[in-house]
N, C-alpha and C positions, 0 to 999 in steps of 0.2 A: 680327317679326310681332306682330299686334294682336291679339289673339282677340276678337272683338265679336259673335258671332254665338249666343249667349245667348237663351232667352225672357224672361227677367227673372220668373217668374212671383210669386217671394216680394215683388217688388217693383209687383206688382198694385194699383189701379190705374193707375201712375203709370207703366209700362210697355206700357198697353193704347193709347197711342200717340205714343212714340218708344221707339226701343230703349235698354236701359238705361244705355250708355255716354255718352248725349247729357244725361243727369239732370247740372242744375248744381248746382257746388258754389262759390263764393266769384265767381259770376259767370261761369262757362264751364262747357263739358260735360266730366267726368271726361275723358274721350278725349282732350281737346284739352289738358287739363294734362301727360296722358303723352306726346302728339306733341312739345310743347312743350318736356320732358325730356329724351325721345330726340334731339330734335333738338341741345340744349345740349351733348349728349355725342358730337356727327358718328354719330350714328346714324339716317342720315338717308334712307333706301332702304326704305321700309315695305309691306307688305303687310296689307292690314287684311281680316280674314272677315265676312261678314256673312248675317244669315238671314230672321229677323225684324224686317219693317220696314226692310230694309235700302236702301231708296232713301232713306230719310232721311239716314243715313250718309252715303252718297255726297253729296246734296244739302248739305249742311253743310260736309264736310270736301273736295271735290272732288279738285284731282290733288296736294293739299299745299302748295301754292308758297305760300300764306299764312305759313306755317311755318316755310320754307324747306326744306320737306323735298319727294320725290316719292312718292304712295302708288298701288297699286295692287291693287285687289280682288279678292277670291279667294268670288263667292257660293253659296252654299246654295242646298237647296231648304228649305222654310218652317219644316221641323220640326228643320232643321241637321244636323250629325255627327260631332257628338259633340266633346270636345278633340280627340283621337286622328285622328279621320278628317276635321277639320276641317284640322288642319296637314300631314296626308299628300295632302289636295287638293291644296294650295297649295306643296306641297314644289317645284313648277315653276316658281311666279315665285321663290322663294327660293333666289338667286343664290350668299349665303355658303352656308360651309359649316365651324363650327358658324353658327348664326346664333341672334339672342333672341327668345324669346316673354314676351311681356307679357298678363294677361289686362286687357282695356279696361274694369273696373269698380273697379280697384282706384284708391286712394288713395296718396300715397307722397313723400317724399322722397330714395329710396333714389337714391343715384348709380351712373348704367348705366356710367360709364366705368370702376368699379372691377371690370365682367364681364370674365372669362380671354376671349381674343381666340382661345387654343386649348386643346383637351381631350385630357385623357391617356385618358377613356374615352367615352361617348357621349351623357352629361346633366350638368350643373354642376346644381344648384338652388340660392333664394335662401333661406333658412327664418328663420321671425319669434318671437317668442314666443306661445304661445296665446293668441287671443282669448277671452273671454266666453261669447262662441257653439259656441266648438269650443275646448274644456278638454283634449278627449287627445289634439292635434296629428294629426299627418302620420307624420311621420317620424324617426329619430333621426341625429345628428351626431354622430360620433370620428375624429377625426385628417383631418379636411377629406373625408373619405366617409360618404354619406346613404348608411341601410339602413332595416328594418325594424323591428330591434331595437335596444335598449337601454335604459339608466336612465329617459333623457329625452327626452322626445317635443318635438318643436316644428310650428308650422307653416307647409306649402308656401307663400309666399307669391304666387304668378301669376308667377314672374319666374323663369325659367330660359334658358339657354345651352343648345340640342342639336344632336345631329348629323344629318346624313339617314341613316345607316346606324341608327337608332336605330326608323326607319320598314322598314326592310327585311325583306320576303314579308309584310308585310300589304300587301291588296288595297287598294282605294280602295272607300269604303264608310262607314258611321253605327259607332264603335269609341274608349272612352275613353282618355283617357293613360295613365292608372295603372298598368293591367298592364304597360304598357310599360316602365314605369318600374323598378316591382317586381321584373321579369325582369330587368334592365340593373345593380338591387341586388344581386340576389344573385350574378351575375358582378363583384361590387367594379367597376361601370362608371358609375357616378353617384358627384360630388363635390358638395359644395357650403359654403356658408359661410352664417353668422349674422349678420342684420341686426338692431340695436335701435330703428334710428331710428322712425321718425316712418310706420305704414302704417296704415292701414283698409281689409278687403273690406265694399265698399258693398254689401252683399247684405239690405237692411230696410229699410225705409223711416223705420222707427227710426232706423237707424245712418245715415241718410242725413241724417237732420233733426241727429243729433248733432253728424255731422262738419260741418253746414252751420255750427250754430253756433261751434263751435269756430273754424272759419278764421276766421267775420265778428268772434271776439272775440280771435284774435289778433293782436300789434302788426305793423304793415308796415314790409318791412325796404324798405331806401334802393333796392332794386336789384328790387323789386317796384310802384315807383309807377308 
């Protein structure tokens, strides 16, 4: 699952008409670099949310076959529902079970095929190093389980593995992930691992102009022409 259903609002005005996923970076919309990914890793069954602006979405990316992939939408009403209530919509068309969420803003070269296929408990996460913008992380990593505590904070990076029992007696409704999350902690039921490579959350427009130029001024590799 894609999570795209976002206001963008730090990303004003460049969000006041397409939604933020569609903003290019190195010649294509963020979203389409990640379908793009998913798809190189046979991750190729997608569900993508949308809220805001979301016929553009649709009109852009249609049923995937450009891709190779088949997607299908899971919409909102205008003001959205939150992470939490936006993947408990859609927990119907999401067929696996665990299955991945990606949030559709992020930046990345992380490779989806090195996600567990299965879970010993009810959320894998991918955790980065902190950015700039957010210096006291998320969450902390020992011995391949996310909690709350410890030395070293890192941060969620949009990319996690969960379960549908991880939605289980909440209702269908506007409700974030985190609690979810934080509850699933402190039952030692969230694992995850440390990425270094290569991420940006495109959450500025700053950080959007940055990552623009960075692509345009890196070398193209032989399998990118």
């Amino acid at each position: 699952m894609i999570l795209a259903a976002g206001r963008g609002e730090r990303m004003r005005p460049l969000t006041d008409t397409r939604p933020k996923p569609l903003l290019e970076v190195g010649g294509k919309p963020l979203i389409i670099h990640l379908i793009e990914s998913l798809s190189r890793c046979e991750l190729r069954s997608l569900v993508i949310n949308h809220a805001h602006l979301g016929e553009k979405l649709v009109e852009r990316l249609g049923d995937g076959r450009e891709w190779g992939v088949t997607i299908q939408y899971s919409p909102e009403a205008r003001d959205g529902l939150e992470t939490g209530g936006g993947i408990r919509q859609a927990l119907a068309l999401l067929d696996s079970d665990p299955f991945v969420v990606v949030n559709g803003d992020i930046w990345t070269d992380y490779p989806f095929s090195r996600l567990p296929h299965r879970l010993h408990g009810l959320a894998h996460l991918v955790l980065v190093d902190n950015p700039a913008h957010h210096p006291g992380g998320d969450f902390c990593l020992r011995d391949d389980l996310v909690s709350m505590e410890g030395a070293v904070r890192l941060t969620y990076s949009g990319i996690a593995v969960l379960r549908h029992a991880l939605f289980q007696g909440y209702r269908p409704g506007k409700f974030p992930l985190a609690p979810l999350l934080r509850e699933a902690m402190e039952q030692g039921l969230v694992t995850g691992e440390y990425y270094g490579g290569s991420w940006v959350d495109v959450g500025s427009p700053q950080r959007l102009e940055e990552l623009r130029a960075r692509v345009a001024s890196a070398p193209v590799r032989k399998g990118d022409r």
